[in-house]
Residue, then its C-alpha position, 0 to 999 in steps of 0.5 A: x558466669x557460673x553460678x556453682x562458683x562461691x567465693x569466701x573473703x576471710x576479714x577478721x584480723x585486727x592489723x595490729x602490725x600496721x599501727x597506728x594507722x590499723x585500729x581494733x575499732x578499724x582494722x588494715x582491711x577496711x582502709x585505703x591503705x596504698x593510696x588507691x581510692x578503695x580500701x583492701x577488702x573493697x579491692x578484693x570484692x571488685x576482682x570477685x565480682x568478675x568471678x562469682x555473681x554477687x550473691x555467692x560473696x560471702x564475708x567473714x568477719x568479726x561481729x564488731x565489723x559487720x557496720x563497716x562491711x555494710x558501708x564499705x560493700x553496700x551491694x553484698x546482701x546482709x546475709x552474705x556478711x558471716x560474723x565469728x563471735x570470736x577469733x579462731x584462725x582460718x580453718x573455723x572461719x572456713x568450716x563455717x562459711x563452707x556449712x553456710x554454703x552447703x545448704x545452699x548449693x552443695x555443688x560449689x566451687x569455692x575460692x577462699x582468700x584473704x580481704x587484704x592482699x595487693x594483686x598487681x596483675x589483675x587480669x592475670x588473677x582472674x584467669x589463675x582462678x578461673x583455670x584453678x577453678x576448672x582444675x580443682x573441679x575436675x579433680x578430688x584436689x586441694x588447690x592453693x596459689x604459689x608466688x614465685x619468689x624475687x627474694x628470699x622474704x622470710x615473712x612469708x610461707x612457702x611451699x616445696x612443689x614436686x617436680x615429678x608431678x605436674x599437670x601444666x601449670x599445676x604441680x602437687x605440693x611436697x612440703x610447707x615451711x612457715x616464715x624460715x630464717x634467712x639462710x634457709x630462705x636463700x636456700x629455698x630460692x637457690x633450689x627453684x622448688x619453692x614458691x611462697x604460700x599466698x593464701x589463696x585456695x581453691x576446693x570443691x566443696x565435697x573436697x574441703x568438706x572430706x579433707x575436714x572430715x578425716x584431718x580435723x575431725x573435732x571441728x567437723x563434728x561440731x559444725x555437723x552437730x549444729x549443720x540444722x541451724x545454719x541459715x535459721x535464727x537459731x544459727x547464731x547461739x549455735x555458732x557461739x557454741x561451736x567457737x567456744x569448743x572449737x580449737x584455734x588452728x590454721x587451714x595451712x596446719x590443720x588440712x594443707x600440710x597433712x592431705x597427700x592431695x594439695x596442688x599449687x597453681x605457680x604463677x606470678x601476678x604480682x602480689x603481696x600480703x601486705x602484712x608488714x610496713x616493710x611491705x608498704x615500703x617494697x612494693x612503693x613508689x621511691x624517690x631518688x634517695x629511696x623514700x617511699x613518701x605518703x601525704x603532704x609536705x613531707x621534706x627529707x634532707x640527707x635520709x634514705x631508705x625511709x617509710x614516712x607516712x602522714x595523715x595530717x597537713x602539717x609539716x614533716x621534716x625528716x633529716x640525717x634518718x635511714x632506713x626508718x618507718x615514720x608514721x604520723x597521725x593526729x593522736x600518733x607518732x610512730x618512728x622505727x628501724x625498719x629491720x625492727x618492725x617486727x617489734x611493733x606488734x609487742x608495742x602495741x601489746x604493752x600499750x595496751x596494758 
């Protein structure tokens, strides 16, 4: 295993389109969310492991999380676990773990990738970012991971790739589209040029650390500013100072849509970023009239194309419904068309005024 290879598990969000089973106090990262035995981010350690030593993991996270990463990932050494005192999108998230690990090891290869995605090939996963890794490592590149499409999903990024450019499964990015409608969605699948952004990178350090420096050169200055207290007891003050000032922005924005050096590894491992109840419902197990089911005593008569969840024992008869997300716990019920979902983040919003 090389021991130059890090690997930055971004766990910060707060779920809020998976209410009511994602809380604030308790996020989708740290819950068995598919029913699997491990929760998302206990998930994402284990197909790290078999890439990175232990120690090179690092976590990051909000400061009100880190008792829930230390019960989920009691392996991970405290110091591992980096806590944002505020939220900032990805690209200061990424700027921190990346000053973190300079002084560390300043010839890292670094994987970044999100605590909540599903990978369904898993064997595939692991040599996609073993070969990544050797790919970018050889190279001044920005790498990131395209899905190939089976639909036209406009829940998620995508990316244009360049046809005239290629180096075996690595061809260098043309364009990047956030979330478009669905026409152009069809006609992104119609082409064959585009492949959905899974939010997974691959960098050297020196390469993220130059392409920082000259895109986003504010946030930058301020980590270079406070490079000294990083891995003190000083580190914490300074961090708070640098997110006070730091603008919120995201890495797709801020570095990949800018840098004339991005690459895409285009694979298909079977993946999702399970952002929605949508997504739930697409990648489960459907029953004969297309109910995905989750929990016990869950009856349907005449209904089809539902998503029913429930965390308690009682109960659940569900007739003449379609194409519903139902959701049930032991303070909650949730129920939505399911072409709606998008709405429920505005629900929780207003309840929580």
């Amino acid at each position: 295993m090389n021991k130059n290879n890090y690997c930055i598990i971004m766990a910060g969000g707060i779920g809020s389109r998976f209410w009511p089973i994602s809380l604030a106090e308790k996020p989708k990262q740290f819950l068995d969310i598919i029913g699997c035995g491990r929760t998302l981010i206990q998930q994402t350690y284990d197909r790290f492991i078999n890439i990175c030593p232990a120690e090179n993991i690092f976590i990051v996270t909000g400061e009100e999380y880190k008792a829930l990463v230390l019960e989920q990932l009691p392996s991970i050494p405290e110091n591992n676990i980096l806590q944002e005192p505020m939220r900032r999108n990805t690209a200061p998230c990424i700027a921190y773990s990346n000053y973190k690990i300079k002084k560390i090891n300043p010839n890292a290869n670094i994987v970044v990738t999100p605590a909540d995605h599903l990978i369904i090939n898993e064997d595939l996963f692991i040599q996609n970012i073993i070969d990544g890794i050797s790919f970018a490592q050889s190279r001044n590149i920005l790498l990131t991971l395209g899905i190939k499409p089976d639909r036209p999903a406009t829940g998620y990024g995508y990316i244009q790739i360049d046809n005239k450019e290629i180096s075996g499964d690595f061809i260098k990015a043309k364009s990047f589209t956030e979330k478009p409608n669905i026409e152009l969605a069809k006609f992104f699948i119609e082409s064959g040029e585009f492949y959905w952004n899974s939010g997974i990178f691959i960098w050297t350090l020196n390469s993220i650390d130059k392409a920082f420096n000259e895109f986003l050169p504010e946030i930058h200055n301020l980590f270079e500013e406070h490079y000294e207290s990083f891995n003190t007891p000083q580190e914490s003050s300074a961090l708070r100072k640098i997110y006070t000032d730091a603008k919120s922005i995201s890495i797709d924005y801020g570095v990949m849509e800018k840098a004339d050096n991005v690459y895409v590894l285009c694979t298909n491992f079977g993946w999702s970023d399970l952002g929605t109840w949508n997504s739930l419902y697409t990648i489960g197990g459907k029953d004969e009239f297309d109910n995905v089911k989750l929990g016990n005593n869950i009856s349907t008569y005449n209904s089809s194309g539902n998503y029913i969840r429930t965390t308690e024992d009682k109960i659940l008869a569900i007739k003449d419904m379609e194409d519903y997300i139902i959701v049930n716990t032991d303070k909650v019920l949730l129920i939505c068309k399911r072409e709606n979902e998008q709405d429920i983040k505005d629900i929780v919003n207003e309840l929580n005024k």
